[in-house]
PDBQT receptor file of N, H, CA, C and O in Angstrom, charges set to zero:
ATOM      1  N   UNK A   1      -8.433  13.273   4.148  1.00  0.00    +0.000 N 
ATOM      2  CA  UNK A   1      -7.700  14.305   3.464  1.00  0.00    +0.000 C 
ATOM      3  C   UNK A   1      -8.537  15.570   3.534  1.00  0.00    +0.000 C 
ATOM      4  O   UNK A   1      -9.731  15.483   3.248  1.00  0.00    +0.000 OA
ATOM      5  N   UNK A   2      -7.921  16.947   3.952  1.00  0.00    +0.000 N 
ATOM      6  H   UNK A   2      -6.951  17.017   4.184  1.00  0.00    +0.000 HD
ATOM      7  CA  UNK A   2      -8.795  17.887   3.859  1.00  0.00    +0.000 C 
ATOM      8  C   UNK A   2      -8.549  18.985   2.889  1.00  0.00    +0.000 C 
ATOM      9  O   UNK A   2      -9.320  19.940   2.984  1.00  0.00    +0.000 OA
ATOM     10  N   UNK A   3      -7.634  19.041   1.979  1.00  0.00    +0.000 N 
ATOM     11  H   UNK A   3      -7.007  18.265   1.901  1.00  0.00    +0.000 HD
ATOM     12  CA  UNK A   3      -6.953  19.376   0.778  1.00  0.00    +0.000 C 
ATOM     13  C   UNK A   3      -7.010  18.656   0.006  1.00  0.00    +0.000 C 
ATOM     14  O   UNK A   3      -6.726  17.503   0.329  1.00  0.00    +0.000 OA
ATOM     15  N   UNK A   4      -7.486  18.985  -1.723  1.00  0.00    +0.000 N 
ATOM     16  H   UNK A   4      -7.717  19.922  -1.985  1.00  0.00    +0.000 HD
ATOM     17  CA  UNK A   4      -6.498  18.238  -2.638  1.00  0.00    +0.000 C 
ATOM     18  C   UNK A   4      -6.497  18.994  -3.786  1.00  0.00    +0.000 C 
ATOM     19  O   UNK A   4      -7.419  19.741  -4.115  1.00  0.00    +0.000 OA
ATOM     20  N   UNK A   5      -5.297  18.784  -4.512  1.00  0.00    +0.000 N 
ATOM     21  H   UNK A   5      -4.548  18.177  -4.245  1.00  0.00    +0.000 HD
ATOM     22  CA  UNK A   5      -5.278  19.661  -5.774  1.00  0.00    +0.000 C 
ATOM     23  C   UNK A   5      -6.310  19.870  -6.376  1.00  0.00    +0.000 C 
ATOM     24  O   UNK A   5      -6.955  18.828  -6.264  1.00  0.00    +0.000 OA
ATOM     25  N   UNK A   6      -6.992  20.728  -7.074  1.00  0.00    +0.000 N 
ATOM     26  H   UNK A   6      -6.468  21.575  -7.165  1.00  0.00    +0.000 HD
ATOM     27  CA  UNK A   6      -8.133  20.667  -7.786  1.00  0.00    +0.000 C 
ATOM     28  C   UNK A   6      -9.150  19.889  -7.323  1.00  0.00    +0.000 C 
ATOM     29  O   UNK A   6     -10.158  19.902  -8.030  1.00  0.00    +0.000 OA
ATOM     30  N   UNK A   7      -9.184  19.139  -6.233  1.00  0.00    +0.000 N 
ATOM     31  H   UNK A   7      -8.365  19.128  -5.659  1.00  0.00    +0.000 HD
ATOM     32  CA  UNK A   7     -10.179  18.554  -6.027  1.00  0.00    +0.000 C 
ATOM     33  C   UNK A   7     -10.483  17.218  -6.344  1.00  0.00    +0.000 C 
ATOM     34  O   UNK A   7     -11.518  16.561  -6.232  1.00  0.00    +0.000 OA
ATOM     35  N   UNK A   8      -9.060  16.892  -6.874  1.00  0.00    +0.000 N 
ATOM     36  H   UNK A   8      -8.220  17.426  -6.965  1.00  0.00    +0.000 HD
ATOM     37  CA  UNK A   8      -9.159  15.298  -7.648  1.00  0.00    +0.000 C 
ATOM     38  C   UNK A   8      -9.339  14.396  -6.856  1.00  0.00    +0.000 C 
ATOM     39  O   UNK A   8      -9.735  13.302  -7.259  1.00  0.00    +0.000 OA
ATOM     40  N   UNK A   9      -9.138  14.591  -5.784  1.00  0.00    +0.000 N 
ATOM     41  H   UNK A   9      -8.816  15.479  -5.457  1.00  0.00    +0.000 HD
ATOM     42  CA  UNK A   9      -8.799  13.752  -4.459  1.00  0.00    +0.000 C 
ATOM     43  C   UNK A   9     -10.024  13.661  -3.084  1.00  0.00    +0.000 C 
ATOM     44  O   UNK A   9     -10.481  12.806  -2.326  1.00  0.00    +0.000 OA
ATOM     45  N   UNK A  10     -10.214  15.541  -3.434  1.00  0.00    +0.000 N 
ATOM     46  H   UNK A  10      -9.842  16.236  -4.050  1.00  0.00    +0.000 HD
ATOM     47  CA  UNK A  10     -11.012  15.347  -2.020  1.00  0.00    +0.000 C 
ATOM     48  C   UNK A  10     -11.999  14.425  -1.834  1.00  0.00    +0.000 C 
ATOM     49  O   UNK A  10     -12.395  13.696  -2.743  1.00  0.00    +0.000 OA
ATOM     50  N   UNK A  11     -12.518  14.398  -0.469  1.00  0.00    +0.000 N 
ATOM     51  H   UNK A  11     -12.196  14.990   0.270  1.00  0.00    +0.000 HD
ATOM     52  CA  UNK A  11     -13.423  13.055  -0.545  1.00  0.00    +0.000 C 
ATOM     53  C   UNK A  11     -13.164  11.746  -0.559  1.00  0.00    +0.000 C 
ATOM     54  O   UNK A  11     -14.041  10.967  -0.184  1.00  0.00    +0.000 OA
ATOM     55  N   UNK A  12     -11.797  11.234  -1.035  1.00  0.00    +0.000 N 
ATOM     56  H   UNK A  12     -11.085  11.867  -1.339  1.00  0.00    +0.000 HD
ATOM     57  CA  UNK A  12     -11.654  10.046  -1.418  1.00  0.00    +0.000 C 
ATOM     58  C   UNK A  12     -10.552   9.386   0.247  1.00  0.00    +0.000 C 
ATOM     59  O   UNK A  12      -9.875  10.013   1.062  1.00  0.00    +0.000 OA
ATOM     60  N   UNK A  13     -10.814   8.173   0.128  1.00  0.00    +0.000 N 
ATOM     61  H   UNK A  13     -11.364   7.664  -0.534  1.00  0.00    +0.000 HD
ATOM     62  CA  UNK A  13     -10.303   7.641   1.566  1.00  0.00    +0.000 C 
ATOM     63  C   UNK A  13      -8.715   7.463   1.652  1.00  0.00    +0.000 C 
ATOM     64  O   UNK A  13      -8.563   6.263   1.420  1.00  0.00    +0.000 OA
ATOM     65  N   UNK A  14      -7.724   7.905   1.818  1.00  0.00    +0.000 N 
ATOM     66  H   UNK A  14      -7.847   8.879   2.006  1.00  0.00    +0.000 HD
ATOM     67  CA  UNK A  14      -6.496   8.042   1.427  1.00  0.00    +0.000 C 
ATOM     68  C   UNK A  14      -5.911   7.456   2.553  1.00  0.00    +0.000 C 
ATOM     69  O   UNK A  14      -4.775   6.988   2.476  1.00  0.00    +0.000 OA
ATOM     70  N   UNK A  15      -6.558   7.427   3.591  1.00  0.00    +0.000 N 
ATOM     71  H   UNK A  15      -7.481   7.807   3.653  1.00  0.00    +0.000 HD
ATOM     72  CA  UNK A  15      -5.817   6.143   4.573  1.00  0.00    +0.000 C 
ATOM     73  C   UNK A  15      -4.892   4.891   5.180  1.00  0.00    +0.000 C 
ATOM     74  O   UNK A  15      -4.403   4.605   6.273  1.00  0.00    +0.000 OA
ATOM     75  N   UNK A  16      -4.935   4.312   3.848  1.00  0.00    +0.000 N 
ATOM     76  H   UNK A  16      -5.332   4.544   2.960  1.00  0.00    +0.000 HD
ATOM     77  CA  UNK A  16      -4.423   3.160   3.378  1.00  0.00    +0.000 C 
ATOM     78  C   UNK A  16      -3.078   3.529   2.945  1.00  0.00    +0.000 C 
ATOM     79  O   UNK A  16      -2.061   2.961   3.343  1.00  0.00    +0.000 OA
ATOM     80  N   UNK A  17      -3.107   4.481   2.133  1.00  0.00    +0.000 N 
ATOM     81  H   UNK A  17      -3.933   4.942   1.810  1.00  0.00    +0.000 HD
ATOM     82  CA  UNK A  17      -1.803   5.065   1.290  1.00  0.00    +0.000 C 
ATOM     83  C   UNK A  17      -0.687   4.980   1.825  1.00  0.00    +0.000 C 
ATOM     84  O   UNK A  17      -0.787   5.044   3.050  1.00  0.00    +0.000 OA
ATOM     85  N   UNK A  18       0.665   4.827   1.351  1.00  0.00    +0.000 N 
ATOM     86  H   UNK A  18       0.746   4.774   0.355  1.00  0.00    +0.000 HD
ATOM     87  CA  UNK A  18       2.285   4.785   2.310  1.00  0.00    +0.000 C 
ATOM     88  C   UNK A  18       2.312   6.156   2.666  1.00  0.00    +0.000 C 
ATOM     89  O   UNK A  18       2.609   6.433   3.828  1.00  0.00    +0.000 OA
ATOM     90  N   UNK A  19       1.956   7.392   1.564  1.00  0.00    +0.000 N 
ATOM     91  H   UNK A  19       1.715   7.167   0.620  1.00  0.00    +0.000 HD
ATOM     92  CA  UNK A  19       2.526   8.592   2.297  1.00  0.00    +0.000 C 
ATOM     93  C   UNK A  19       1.465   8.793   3.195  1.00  0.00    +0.000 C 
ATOM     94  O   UNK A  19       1.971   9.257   4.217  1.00  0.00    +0.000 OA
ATOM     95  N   UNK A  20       0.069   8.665   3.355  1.00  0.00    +0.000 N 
ATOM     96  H   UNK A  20      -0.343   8.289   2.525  1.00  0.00    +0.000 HD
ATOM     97  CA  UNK A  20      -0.592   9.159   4.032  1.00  0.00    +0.000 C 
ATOM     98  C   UNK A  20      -0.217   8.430   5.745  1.00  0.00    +0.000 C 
ATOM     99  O   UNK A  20       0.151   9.156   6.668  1.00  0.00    +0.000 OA
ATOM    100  N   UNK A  21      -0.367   7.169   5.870  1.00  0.00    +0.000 N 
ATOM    101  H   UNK A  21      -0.665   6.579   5.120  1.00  0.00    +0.000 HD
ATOM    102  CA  UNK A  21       0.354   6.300   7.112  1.00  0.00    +0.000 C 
ATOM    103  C   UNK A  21       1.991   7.074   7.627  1.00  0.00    +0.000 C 
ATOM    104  O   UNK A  21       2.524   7.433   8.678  1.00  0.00    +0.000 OA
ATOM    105  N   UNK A  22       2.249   7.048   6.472  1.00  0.00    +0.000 N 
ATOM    106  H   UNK A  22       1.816   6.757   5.619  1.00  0.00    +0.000 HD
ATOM    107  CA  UNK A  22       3.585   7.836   7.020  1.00  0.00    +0.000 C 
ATOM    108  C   UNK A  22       3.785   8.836   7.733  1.00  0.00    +0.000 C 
ATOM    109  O   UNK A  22       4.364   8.893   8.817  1.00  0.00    +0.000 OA
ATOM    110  N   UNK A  23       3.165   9.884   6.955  1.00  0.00    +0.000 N 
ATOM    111  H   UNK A  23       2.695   9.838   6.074  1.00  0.00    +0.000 HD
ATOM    112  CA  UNK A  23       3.223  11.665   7.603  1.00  0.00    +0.000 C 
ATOM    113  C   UNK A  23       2.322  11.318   9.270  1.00  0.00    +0.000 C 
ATOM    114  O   UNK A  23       2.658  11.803  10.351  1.00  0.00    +0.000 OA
ATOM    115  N   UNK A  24       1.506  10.654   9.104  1.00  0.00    +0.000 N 
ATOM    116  H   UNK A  24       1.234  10.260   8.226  1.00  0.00    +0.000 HD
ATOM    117  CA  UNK A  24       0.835  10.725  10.387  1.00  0.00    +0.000 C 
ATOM    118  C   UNK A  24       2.029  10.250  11.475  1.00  0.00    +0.000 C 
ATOM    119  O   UNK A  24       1.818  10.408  12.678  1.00  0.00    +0.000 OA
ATOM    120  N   UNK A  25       2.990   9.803  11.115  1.00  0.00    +0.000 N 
ATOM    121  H   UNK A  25       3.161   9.675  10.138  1.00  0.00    +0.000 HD
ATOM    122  CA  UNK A  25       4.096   9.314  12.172  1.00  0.00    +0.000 C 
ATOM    123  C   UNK A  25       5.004  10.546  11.915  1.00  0.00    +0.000 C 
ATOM    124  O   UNK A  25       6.018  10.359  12.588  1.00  0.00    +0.000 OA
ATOM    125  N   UNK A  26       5.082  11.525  11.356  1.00  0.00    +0.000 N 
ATOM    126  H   UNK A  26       4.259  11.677  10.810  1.00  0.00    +0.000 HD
ATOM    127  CA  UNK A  26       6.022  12.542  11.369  1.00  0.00    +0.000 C 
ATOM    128  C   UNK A  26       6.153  13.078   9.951  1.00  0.00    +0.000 C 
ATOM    129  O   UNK A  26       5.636  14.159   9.671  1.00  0.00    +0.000 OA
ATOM    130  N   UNK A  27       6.956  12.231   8.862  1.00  0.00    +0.000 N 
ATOM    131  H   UNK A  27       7.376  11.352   9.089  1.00  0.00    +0.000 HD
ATOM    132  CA  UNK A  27       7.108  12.728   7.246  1.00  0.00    +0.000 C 
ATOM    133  C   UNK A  27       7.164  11.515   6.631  1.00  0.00    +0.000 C 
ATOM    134  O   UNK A  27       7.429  10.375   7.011  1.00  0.00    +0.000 OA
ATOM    135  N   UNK A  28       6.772  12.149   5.322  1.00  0.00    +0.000 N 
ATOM    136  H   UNK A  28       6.557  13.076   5.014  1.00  0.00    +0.000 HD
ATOM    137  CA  UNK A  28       7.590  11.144   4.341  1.00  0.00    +0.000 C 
ATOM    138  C   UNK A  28       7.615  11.601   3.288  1.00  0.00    +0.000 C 
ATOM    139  O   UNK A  28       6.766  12.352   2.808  1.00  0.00    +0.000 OA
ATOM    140  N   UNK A  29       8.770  11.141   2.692  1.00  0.00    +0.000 N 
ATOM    141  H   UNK A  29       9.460  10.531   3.083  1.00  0.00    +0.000 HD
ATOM    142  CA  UNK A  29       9.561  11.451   1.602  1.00  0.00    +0.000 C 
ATOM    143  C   UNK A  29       9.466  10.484   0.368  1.00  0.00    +0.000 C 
ATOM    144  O   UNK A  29      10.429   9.719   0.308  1.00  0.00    +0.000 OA
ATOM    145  N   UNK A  30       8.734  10.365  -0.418  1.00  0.00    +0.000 N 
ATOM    146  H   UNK A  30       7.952  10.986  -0.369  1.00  0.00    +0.000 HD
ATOM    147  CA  UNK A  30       8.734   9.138  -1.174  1.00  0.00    +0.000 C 
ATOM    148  C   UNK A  30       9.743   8.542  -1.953  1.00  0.00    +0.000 C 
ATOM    149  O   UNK A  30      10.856   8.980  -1.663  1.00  0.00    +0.000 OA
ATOM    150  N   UNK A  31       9.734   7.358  -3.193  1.00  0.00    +0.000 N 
ATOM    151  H   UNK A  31       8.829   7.002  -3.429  1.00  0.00    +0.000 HD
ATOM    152  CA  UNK A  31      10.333   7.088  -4.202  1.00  0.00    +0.000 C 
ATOM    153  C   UNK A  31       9.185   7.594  -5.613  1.00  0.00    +0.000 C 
ATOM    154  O   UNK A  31       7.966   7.434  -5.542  1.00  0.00    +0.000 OA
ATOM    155  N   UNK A  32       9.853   8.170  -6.748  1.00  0.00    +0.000 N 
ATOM    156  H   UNK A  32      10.843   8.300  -6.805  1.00  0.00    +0.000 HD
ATOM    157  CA  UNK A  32       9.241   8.321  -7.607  1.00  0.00    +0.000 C 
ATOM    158  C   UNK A  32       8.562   6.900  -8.224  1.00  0.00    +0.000 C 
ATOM    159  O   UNK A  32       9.016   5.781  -8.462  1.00  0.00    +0.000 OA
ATOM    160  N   UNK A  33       7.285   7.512  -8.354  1.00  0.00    +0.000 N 
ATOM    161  H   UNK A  33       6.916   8.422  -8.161  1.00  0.00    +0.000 HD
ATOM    162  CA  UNK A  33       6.003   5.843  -8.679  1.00  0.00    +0.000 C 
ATOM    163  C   UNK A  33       4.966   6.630  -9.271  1.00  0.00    +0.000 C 
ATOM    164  O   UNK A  33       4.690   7.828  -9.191  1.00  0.00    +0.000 OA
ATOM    165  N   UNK A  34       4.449   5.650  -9.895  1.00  0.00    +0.000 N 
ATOM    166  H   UNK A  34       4.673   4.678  -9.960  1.00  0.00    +0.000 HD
ATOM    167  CA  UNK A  34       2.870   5.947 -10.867  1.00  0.00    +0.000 C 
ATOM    168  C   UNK A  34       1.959   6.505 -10.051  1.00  0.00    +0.000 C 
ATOM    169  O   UNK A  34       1.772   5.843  -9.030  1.00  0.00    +0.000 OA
ATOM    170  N   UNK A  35       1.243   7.620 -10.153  1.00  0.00    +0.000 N 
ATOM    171  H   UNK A  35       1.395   8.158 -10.983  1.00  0.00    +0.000 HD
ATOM    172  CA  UNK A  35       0.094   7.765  -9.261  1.00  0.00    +0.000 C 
ATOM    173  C   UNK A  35      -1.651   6.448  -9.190  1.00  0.00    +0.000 C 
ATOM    174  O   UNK A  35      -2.607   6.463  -9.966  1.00  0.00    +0.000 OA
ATOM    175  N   UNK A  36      -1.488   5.788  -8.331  1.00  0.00    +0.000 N 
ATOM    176  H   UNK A  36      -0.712   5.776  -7.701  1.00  0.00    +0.000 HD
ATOM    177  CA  UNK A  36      -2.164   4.652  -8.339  1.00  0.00    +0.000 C 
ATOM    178  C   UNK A  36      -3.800   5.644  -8.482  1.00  0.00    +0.000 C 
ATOM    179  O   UNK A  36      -4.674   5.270  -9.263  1.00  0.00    +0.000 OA
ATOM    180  N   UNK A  37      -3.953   6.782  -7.683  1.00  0.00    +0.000 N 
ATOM    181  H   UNK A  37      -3.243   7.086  -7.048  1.00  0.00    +0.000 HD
ATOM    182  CA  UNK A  37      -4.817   7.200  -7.757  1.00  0.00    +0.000 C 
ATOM    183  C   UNK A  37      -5.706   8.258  -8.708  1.00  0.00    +0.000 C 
ATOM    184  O   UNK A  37      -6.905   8.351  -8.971  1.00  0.00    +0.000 OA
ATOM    185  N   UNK A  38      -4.345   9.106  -9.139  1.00  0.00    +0.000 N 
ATOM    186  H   UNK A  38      -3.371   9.030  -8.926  1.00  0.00    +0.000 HD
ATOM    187  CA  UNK A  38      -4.535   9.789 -10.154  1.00  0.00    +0.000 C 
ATOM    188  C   UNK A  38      -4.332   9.320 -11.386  1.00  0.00    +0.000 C 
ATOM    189  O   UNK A  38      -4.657  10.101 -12.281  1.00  0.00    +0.000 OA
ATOM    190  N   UNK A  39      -3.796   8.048 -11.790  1.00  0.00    +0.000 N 
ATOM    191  H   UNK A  39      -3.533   7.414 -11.063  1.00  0.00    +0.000 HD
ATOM    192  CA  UNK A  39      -3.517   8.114 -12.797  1.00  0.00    +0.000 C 
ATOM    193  C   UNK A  39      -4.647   8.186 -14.079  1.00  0.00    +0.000 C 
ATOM    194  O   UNK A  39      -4.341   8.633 -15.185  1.00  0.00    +0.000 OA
ATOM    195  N   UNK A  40      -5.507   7.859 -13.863  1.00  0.00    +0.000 N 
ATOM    196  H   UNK A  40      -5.756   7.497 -12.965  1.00  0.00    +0.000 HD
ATOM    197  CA  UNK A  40      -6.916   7.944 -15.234  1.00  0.00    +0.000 C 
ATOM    198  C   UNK A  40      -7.314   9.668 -14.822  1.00  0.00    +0.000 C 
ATOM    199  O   UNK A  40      -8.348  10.208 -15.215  1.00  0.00    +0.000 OA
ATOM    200  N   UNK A  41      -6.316  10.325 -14.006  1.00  0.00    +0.000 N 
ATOM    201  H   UNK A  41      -5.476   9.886 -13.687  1.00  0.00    +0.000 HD
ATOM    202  CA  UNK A  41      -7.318  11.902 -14.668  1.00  0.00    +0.000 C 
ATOM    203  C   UNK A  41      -6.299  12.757 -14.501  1.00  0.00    +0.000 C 
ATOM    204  O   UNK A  41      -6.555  13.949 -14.331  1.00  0.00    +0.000 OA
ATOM    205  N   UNK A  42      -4.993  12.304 -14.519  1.00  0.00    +0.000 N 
ATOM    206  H   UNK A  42      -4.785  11.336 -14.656  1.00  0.00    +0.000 HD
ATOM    207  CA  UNK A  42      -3.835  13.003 -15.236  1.00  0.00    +0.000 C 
ATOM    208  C   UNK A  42      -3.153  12.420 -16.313  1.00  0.00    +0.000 C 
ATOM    209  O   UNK A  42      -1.963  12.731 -16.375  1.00  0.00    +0.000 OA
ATOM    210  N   UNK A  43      -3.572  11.659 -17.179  1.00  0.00    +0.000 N 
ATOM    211  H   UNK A  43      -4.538  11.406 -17.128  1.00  0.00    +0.000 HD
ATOM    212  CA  UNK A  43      -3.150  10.822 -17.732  1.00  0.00    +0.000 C 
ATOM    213  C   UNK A  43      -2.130  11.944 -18.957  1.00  0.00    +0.000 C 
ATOM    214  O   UNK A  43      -2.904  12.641 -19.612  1.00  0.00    +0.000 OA
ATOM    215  N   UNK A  44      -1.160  12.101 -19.191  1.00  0.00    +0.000 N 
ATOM    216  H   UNK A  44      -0.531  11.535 -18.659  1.00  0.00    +0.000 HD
ATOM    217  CA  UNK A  44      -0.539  12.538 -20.211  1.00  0.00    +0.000 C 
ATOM    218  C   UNK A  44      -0.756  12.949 -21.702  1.00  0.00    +0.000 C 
ATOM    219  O   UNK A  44      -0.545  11.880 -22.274  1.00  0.00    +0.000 OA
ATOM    220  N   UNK A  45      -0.961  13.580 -22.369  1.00  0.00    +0.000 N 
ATOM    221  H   UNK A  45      -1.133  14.449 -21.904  1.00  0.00    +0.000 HD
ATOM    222  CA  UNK A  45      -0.816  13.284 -24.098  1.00  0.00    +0.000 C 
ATOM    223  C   UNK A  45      -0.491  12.441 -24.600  1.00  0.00    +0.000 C 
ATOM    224  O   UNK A  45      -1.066  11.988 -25.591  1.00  0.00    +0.000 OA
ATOM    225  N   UNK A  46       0.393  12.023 -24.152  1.00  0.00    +0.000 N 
ATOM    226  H   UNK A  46       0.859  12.391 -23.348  1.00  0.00    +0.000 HD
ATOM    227  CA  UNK A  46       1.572  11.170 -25.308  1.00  0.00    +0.000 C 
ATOM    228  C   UNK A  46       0.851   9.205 -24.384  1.00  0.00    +0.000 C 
ATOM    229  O   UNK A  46       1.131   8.097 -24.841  1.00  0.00    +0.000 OA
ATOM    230  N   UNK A  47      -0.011   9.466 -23.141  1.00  0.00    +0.000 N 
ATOM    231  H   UNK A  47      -0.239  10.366 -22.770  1.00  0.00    +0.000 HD
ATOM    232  CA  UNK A  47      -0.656   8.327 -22.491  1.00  0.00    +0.000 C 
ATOM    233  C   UNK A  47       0.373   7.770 -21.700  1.00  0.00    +0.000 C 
ATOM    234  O   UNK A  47       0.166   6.608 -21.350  1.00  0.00    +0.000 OA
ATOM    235  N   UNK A  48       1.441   8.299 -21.322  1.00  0.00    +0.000 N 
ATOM    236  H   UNK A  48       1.609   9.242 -21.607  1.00  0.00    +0.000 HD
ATOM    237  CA  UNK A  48       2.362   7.744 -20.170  1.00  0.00    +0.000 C 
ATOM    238  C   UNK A  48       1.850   8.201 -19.271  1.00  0.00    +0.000 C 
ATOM    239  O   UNK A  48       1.104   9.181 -19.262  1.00  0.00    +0.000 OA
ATOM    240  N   UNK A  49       2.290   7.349 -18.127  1.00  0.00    +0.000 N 
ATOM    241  H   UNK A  49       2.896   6.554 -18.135  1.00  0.00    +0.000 HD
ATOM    242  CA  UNK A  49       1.440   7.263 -16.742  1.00  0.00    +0.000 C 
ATOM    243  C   UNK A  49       2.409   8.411 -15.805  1.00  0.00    +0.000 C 
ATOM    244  O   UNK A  49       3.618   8.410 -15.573  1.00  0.00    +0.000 OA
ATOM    245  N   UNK A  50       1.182   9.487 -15.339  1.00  0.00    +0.000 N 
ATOM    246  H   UNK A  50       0.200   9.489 -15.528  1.00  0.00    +0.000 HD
ATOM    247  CA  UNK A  50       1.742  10.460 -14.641  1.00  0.00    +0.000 C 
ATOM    248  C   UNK A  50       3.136   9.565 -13.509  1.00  0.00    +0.000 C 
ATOM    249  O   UNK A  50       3.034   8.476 -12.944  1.00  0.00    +0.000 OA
ATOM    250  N   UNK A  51       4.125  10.366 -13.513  1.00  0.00    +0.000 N 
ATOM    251  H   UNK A  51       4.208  11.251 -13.972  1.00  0.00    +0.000 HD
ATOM    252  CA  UNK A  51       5.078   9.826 -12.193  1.00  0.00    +0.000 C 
ATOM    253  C   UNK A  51       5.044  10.892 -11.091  1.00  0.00    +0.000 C 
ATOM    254  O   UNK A  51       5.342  12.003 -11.531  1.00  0.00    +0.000 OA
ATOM    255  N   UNK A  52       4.788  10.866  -9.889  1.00  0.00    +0.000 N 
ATOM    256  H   UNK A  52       4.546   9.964  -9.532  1.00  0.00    +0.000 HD
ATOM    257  CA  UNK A  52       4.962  11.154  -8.644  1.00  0.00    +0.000 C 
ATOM    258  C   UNK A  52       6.043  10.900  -7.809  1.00  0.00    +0.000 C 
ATOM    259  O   UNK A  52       6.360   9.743  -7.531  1.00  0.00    +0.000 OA
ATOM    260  N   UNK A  53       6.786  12.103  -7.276  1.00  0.00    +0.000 N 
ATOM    261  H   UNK A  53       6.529  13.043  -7.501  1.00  0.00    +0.000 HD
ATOM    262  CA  UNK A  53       7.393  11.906  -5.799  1.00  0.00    +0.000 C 
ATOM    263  C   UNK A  53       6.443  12.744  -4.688  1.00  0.00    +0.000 C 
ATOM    264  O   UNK A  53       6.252  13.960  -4.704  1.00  0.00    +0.000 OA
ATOM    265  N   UNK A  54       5.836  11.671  -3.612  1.00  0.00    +0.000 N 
ATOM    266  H   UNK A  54       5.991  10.683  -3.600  1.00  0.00    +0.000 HD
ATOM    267  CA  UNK A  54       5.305  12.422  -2.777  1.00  0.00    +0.000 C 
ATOM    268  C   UNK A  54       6.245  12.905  -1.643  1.00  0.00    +0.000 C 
ATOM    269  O   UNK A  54       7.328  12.386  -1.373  1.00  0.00    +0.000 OA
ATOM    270  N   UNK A  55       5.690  13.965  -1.018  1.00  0.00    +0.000 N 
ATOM    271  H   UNK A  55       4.810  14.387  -1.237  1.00  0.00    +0.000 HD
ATOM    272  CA  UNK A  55       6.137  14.896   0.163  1.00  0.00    +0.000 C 
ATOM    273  C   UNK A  55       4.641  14.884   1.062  1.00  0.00    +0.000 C 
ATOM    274  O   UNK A  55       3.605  15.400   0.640  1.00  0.00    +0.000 OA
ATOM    275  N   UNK A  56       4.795  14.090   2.552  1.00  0.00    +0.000 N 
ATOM    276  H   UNK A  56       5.636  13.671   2.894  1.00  0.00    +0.000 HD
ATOM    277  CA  UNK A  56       3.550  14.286   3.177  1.00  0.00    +0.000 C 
ATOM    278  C   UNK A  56       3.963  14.802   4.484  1.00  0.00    +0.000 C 
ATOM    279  O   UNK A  56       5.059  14.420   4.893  1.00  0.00    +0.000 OA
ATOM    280  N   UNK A  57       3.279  15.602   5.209  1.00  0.00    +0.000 N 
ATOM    281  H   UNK A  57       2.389  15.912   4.877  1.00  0.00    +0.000 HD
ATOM    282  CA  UNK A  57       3.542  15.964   6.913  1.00  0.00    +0.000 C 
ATOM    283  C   UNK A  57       2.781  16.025   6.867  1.00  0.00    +0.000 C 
ATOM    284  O   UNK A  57       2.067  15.960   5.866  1.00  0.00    +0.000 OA
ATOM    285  N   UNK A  58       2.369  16.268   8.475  1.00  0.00    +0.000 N 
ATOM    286  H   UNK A  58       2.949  16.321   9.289  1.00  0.00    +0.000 HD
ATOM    287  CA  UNK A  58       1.045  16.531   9.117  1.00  0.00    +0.000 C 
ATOM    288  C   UNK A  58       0.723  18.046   9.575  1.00  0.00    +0.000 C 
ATOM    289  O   UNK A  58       1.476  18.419  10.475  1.00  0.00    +0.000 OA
ATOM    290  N   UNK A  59      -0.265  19.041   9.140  1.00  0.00    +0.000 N 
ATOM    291  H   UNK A  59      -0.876  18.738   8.408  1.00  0.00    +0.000 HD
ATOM    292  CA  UNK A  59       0.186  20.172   9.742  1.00  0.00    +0.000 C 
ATOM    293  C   UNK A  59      -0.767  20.660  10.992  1.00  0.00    +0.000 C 
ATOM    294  O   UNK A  59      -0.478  21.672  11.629  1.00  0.00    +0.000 OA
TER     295      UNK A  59
């Protein structure tokens, strides 16, 4: 990854991931899901688990 929001991310091996495998074949468009990765450092107020729809391409 050579971006990431704030930095929450950079550094970290994102490889594995569906959107990341994906975009490398063209796009992907996700289903809304828990962030597996973010979730302990976006965690909410109220402690519900951030939800995500990802959007990945390759640029």
């Amino acid at each position: 990854m050579r971006a990431a929001t704030d930095g929450l991310l950079e550094g970290v091996d994102v490889s594995q991931r569906p959107w990341f495998r994906n975009a490398t074949a063209g796009q992907h468009l996700g289903d809304v899901h828990e962030a597996l990765l973010l979730a302990k450092a976006l965690r909410a107020g109220d402690g519900a688990p951030p939800r995500f729809y990802d959007i990945a391409f390759p640029l």
